[in-house]
C-alpha positions as CSV (number, residue, x, y, z in Angstrom):
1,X,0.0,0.0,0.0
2,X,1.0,3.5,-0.8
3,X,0.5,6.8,0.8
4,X,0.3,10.4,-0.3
5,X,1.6,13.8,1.0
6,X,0.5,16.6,-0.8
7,X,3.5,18.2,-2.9
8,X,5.6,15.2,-2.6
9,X,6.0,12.3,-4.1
10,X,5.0,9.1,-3.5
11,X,6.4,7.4,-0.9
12,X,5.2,4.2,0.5
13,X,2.8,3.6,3.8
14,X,2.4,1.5,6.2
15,X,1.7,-2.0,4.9
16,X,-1.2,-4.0,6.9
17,X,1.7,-6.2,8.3
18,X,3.3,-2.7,9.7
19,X,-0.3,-1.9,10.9
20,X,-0.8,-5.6,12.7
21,X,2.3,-5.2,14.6
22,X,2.0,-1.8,15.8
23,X,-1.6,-2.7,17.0
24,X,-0.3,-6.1,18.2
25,X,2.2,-4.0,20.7
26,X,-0.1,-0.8,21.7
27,X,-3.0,-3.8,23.0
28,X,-0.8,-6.2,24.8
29,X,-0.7,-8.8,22.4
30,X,3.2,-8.5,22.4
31,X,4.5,-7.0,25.8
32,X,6.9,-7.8,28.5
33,X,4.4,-10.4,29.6
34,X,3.5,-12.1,26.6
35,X,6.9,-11.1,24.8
36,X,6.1,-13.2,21.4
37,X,3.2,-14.0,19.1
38,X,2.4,-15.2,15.8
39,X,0.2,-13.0,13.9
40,X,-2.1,-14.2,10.9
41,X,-3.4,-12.0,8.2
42,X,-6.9,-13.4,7.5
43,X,-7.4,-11.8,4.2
44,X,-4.5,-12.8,2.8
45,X,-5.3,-16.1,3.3
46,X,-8.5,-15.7,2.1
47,X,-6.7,-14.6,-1.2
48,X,-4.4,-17.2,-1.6
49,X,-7.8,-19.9,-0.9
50,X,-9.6,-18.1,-4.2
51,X,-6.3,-17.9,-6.1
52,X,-6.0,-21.7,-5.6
53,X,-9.9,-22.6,-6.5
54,X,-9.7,-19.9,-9.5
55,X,-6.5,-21.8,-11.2
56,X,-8.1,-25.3,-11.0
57,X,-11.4,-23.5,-12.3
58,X,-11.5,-24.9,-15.8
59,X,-11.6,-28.8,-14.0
60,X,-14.8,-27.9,-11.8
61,X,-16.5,-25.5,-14.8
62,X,-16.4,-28.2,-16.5
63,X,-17.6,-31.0,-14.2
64,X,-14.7,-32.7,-13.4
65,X,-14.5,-32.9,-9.8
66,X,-11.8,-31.3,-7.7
67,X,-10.8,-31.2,-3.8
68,X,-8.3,-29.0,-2.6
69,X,-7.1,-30.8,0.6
70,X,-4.9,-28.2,2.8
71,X,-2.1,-30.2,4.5
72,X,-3.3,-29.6,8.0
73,X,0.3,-30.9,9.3
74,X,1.3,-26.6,7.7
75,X,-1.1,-25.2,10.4
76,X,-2.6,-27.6,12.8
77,X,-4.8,-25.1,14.4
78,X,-8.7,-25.7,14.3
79,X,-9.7,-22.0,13.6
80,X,-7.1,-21.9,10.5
81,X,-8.7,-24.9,9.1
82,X,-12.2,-23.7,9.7
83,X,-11.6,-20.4,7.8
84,X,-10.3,-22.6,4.8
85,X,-13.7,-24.5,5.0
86,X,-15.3,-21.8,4.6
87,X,-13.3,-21.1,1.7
88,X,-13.9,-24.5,0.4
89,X,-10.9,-26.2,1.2
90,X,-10.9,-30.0,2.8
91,X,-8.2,-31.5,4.6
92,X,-5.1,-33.5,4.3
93,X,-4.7,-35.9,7.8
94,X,-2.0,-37.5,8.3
95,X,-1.9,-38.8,12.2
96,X,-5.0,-39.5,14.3
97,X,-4.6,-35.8,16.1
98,X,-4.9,-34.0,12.6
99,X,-8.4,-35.8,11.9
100,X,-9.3,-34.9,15.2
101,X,-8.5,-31.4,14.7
102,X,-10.5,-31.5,11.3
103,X,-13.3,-32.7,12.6
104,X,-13.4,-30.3,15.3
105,X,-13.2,-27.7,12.7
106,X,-16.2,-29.4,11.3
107,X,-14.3,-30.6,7.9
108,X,-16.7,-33.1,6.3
109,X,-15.4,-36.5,6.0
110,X,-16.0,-36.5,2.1
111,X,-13.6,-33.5,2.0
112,X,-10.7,-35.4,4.3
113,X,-8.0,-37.4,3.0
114,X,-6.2,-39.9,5.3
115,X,-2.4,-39.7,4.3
116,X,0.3,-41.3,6.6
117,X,2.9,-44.3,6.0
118,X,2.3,-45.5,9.7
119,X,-1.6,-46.0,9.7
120,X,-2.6,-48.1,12.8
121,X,-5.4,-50.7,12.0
122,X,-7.4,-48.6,14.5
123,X,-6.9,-45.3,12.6
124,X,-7.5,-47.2,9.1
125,X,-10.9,-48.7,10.4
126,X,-12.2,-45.4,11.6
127,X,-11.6,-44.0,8.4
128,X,-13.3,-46.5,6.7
129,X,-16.5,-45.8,8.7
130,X,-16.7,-42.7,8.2
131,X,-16.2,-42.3,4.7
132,X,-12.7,-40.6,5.2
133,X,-10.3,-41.5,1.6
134,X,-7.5,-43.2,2.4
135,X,-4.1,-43.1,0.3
136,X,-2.7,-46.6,0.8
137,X,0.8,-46.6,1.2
138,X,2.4,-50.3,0.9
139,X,1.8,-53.7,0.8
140,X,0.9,-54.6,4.3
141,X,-1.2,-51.4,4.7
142,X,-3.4,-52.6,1.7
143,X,-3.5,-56.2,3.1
144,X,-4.8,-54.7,6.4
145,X,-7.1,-53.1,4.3
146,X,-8.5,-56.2,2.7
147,X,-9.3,-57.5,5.6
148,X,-10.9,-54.8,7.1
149,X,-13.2,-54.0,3.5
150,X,-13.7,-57.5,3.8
151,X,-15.2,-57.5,7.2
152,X,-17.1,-54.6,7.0
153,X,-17.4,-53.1,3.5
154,X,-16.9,-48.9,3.1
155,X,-17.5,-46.7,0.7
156,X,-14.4,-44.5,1.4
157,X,-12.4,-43.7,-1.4
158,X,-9.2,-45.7,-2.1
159,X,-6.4,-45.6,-3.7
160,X,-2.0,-46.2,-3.6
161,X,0.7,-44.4,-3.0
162,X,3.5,-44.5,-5.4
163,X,6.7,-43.2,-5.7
164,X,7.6,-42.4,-9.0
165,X,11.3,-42.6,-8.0
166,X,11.9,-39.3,-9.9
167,X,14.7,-37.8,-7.4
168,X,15.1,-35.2,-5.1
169,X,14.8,-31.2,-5.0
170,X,17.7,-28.6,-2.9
171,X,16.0,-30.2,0.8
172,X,17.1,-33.6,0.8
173,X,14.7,-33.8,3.9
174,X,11.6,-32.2,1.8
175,X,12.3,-34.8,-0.8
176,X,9.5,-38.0,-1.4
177,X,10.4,-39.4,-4.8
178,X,14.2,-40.5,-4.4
179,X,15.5,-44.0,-4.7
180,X,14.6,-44.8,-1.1
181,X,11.6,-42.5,0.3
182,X,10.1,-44.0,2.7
183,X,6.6,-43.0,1.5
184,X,4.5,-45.5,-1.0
185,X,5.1,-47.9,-3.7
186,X,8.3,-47.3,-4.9
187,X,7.4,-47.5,-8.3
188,X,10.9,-48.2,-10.4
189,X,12.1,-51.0,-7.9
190,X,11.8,-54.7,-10.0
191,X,8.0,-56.0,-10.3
192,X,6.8,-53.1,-8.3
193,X,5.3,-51.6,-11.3
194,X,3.1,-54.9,-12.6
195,X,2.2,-55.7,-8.6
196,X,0.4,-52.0,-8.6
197,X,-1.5,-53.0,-11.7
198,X,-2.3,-56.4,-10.4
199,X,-3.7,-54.9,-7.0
200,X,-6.0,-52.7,-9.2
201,X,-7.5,-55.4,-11.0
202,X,-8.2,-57.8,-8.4
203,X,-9.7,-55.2,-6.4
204,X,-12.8,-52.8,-7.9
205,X,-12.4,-51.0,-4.9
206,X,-9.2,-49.4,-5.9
207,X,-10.5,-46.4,-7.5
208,X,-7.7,-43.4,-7.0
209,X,-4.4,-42.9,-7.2
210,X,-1.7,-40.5,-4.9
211,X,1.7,-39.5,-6.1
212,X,3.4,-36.6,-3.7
213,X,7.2,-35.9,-5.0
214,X,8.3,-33.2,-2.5
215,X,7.7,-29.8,-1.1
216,X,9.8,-26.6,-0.6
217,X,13.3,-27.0,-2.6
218,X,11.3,-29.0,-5.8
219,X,11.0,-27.3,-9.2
220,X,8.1,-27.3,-10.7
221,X,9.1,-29.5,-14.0
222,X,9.7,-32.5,-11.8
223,X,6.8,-31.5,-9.7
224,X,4.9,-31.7,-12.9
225,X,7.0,-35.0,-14.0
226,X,5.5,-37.0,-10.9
227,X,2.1,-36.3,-12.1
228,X,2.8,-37.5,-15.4
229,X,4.0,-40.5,-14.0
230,X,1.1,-40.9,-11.9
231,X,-1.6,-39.7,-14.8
232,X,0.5,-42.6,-17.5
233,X,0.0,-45.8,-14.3
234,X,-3.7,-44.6,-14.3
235,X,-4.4,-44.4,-17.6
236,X,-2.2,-48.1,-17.9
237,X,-4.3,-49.6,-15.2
238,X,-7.7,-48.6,-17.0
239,X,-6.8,-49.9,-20.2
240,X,-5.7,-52.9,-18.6
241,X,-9.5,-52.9,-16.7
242,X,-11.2,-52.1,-19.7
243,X,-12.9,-49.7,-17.9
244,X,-12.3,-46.5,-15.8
245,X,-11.4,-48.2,-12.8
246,X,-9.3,-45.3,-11.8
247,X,-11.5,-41.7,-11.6
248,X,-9.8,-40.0,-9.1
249,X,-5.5,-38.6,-9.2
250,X,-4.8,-36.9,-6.0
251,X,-1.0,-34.8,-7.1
252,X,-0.1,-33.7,-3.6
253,X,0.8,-30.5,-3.2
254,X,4.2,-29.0,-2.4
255,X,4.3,-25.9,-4.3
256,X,7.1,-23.8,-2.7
257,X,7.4,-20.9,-1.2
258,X,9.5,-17.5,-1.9
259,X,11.1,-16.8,1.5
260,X,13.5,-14.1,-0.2
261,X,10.8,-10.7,-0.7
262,X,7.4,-10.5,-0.4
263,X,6.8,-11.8,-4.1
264,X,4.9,-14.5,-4.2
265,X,6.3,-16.5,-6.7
266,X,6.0,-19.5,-8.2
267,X,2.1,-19.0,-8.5
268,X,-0.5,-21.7,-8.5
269,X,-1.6,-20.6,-12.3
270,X,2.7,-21.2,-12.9
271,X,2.2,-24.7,-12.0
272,X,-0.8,-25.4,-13.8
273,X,0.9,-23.9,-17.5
274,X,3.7,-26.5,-16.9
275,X,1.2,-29.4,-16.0
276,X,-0.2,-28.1,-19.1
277,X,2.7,-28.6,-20.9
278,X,3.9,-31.7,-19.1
279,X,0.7,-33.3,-18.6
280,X,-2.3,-32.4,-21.1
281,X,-4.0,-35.3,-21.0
282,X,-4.9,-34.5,-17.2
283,X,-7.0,-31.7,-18.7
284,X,-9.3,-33.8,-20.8
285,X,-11.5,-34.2,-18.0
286,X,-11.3,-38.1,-17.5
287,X,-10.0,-37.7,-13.9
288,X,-11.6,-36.2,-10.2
289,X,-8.5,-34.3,-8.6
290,X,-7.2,-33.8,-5.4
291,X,-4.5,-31.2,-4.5
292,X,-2.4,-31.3,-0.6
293,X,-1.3,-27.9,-0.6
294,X,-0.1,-26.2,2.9
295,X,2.9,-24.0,2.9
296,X,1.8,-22.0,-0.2
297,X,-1.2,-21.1,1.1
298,X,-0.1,-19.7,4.8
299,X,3.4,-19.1,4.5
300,X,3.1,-15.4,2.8
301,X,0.6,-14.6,5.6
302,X,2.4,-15.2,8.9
303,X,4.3,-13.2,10.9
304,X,6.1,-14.2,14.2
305,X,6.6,-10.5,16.7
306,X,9.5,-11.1,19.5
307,X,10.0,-8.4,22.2
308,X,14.1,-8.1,22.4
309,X,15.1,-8.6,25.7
310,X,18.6,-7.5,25.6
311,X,21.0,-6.1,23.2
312,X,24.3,-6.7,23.7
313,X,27.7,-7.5,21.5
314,X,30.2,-10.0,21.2
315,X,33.7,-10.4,18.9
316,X,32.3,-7.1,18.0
317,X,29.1,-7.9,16.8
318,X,25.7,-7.0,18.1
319,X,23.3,-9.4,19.9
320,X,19.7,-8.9,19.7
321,X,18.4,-11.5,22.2
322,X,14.9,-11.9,21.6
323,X,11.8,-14.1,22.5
324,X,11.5,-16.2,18.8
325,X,14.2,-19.8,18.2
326,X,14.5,-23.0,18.2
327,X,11.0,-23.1,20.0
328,X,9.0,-21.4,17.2
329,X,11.5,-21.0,13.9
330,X,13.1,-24.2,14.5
331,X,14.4,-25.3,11.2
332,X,15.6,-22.1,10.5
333,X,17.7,-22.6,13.4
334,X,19.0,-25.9,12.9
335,X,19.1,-25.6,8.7
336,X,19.2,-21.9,8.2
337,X,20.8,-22.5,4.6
338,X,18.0,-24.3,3.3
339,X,15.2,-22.0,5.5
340,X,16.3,-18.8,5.5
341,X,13.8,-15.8,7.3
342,X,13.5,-12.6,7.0
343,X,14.0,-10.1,9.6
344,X,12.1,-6.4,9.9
345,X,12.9,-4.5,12.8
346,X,10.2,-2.7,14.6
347,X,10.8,-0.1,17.1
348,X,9.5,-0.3,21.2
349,X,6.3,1.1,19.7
350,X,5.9,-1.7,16.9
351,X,6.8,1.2,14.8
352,X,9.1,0.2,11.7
353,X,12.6,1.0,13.0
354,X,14.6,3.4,11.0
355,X,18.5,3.8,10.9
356,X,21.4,2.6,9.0
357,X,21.6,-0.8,8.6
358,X,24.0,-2.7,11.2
359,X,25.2,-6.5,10.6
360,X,23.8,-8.5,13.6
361,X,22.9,-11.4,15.3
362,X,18.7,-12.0,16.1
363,X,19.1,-14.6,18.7
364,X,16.3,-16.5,20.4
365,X,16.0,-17.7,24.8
366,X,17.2,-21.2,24.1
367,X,20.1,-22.4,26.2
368,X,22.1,-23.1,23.4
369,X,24.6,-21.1,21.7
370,X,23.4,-21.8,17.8
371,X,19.6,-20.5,18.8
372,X,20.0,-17.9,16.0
373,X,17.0,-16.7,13.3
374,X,19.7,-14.8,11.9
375,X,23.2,-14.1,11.7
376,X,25.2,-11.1,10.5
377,X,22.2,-9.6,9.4
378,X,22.3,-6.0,8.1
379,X,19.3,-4.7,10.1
380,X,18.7,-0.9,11.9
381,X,20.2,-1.9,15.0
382,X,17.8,-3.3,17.4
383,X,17.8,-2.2,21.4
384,X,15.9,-3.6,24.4
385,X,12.6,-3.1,24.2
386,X,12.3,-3.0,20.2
387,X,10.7,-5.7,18.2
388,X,12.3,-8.3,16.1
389,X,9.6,-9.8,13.4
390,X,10.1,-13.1,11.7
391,X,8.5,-12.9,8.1
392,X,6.6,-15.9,6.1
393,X,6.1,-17.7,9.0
394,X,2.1,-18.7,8.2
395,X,3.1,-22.4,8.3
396,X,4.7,-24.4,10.6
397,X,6.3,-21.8,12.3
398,X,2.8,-21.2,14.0
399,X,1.9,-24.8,15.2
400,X,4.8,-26.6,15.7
401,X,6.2,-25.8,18.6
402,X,9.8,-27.6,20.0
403,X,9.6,-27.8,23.6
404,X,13.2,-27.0,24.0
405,X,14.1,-25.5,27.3
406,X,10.3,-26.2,28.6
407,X,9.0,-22.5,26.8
408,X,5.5,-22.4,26.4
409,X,3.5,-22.1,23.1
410,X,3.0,-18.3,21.8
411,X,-0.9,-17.1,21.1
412,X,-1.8,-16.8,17.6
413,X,-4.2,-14.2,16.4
414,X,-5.9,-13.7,13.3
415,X,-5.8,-9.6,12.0
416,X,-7.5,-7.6,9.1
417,X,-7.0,-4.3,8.5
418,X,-9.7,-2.7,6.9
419,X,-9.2,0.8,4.1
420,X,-9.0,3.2,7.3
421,X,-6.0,1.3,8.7
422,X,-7.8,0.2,11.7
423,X,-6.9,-3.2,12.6
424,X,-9.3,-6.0,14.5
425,X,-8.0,-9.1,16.2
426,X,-9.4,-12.8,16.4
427,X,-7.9,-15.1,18.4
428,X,-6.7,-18.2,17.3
429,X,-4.5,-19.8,20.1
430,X,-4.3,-18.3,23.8
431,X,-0.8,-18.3,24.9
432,X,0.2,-21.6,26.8
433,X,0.2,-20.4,30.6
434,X,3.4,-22.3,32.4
435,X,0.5,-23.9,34.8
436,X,-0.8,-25.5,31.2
437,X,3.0,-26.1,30.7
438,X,3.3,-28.0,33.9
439,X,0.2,-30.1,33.6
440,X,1.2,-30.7,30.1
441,X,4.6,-32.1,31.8
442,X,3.2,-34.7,34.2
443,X,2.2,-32.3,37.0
444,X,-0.1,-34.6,38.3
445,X,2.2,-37.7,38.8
446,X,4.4,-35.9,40.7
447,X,4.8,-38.3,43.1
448,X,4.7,-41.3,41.3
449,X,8.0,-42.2,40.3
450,X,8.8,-42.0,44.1
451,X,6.6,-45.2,44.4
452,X,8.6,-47.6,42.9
453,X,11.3,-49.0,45.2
């Protein structure tokens, strides 16, 4: 956003983000008490939902039948994935809290998909009942599953896993399609290709198919190449069937994230032109579709505020030692080449900080010395009391919390800012209280270990 003063040019304004954190410090939200909190810009979420459902548009316009499954495991908070409902998202599960957490959110179980490679037999038969699609992931998962359709027959959506064995992206770790992923049928190994077309065939049931080749760090031709792969075994399998045994491809998601400016870049409509150009025939309408997207859709939106505690220096460089590490950015801390974060320095007021830029450290309060969210980073130098704020943190950074150092969870708020500037709060997470923290912790077995002589 821009702003104007009359016989100047323009210069730019405060930005909502500038406006959220400001208001975020003059109510409390951020203080000495509550000295870090992530902060969620609603309506850019809101944006990112529509710019998803517009790209796939031309599937659903014309009547081919498409679920947009946000990967709950990005923000595993149950008023996050009930503003995506209302924007006509489903969810992605994968663990038995993450279903729980949809439901709670009041996600259908015709819009939930069941992905994990360590379903119990408890977790796959509550599925079943309720209708929940399940992405099979291996051999002994879909014998499990035989005998559990056998005993009590579903009509829940089912389909494989495969890996196409395509390779890996810059994050080895982000990376589902090498040589030895641990996730689904890996696809290139010997007979692994005719035993996934055999288990189609003897079993109607079988009517989808899920292929996932990585998330941040993958480009988007070999994003678009693990489709193909999975779109060429569907189309094998039907002609095989003689019939269209196969209706639905879920392609995962994974679409990353620019962590370097506020450009959003790649887009969703990117990916679609090279699935175009990689994969036409997945836009002849003979296929349902299923999309996991997370990160891309919260990342842009997120920001984590941390009172700094102290400044101080040492070697000769400045500290900033603030409220937000390991427990809140905590790959950035422990990979910070292949998660970098941006840093904006805000001022005691939640004012952005002006100055000449200073190479510095932004520490965080875990006992360990490589607790840094950034390091020699030019930034206006920061002083007790200012405000360090994490940028693009709308996924993860939000919900998974590492316990390090026992430090309690952070409340999350939801903000939008509306033409005037003023700014209105939701909460979405109160701030763990260190009583929560001790119950959490085995308060109430104190004196139980004491027992046993």
């Amino acid at each position: 956003m821009t702003g104007l003063t009359t016989g100047s040019p323009t210069v730019p304004g405060p930005t909502d983000r500038d406006r959220a954190v400001r208001a975020a410090v003059e109510r409390g939200l951020v203080s000495p008490a509550t000295p870090v909190a992530g902060l969620l810009d609603v309506a850019g979420v809101r944006r990112s939902a529509a710019e998803l459902r517009s790209t796939f548009a031309e599937f659903t316009e014309a009547g081919v039948p498409v679920l947009h499954a946000f990967a709950v495991k990005a923000a595993s908070l149950v008023p996050v994935l009930r503003l995506l409902a209302d924007e006509g998202l489903g969810c992605e599960v994968a663990s038995p809290g993450e279903l729980a957490l949809a439901r709670a959110a009041h996600v259908p179980a015709r819009r939930t998909v069941l992905d994990s490679p360590a379903k119990t037999p408890a977790e796959l038969r509550e599925a079943l009942a309720l209708g929940i699609a399940v992405n099979i992931d291996n051999p002994e998962e879909l014998a499990r599953v035989d005998a559990l359709v056998a005993s009590a027959p579903t009509g829940a959506p089912l389909g494989l896993r495969v890996n196409p064995q395509l390779g890996g992206g810059s994050i080895g770790a982000m990376s589902t399609a090498t040589d030895t992923s641990k996730f689904g049928v890996a696809l290139r190994d010997e007979g692994a290709r005719a035993w996934v077309v055999r288990a189609y065939l003897d079993r109607p049931w079988l009517t989808r198919l899920h292929g996932h080749v990585g998330s941040q760090g993958m480009a988007l031709p070999l994003m678009a190449d693990g489709v193909r792969a999975l779109f060429d075994l569907a189309e094998e399998i039907n002609a095989q069937a003689g019939r269209a045994q196969v209706d639905t491809l879920d392609i995962g998601g994974g679409l990353p994230v620019n962590f370097a400016s506020d450009r959003v870049t790649p887009t969703y409509r990117e990916y679609v032109e090279v699935l175009r150009e990689r994969v036409p025939g997945l836009f002849r309408g003979r296929y349902g579709l299923v999309t996991e997207f997370g990160r891309s859709l919260l990342a842009k939106h997120g920001t984590v505020v941390a009172r700094v505690e102290y400044a101080k220096s040492a070697g000769g460089r400045p500290i900033a030692v603030t409220h937000a590490g390991a427990q809140v950015a905590t790959r950035t801390v422990f990979v910070p080449d292949a998660w970098p974060l941006r840093v904006a320095a805000y001022d005691a007021r939640g004012l952005p900080k002006e100055g000449p830029p200073v190479a510095q450290d932004v520490a965080g309060p875990c006992c360990f010395a490589g607790d840094l969210v950034a390091e020699n980073r030019p930034l206006p130098l920061l002083e007790s009391g200012d405000h360090a704020a994490l940028l693009d943190t709308g996924a993860y950074y939000f919900s998974t919390h590492f316990a390090y150092n026992s430090l309690p969870r952070p409340g999350v708020y939801g903000y939008t800012a509306d033409p005037s500037g003023e700014v209105r709060f939701a909460t979405v997470r109160t701030p763990q209280t260190l009583e929560e923290l001790t119950a959490e912790s085995g308060g109430a077995h104190g004196e139980e270990l004491r027992t046993l002589r």
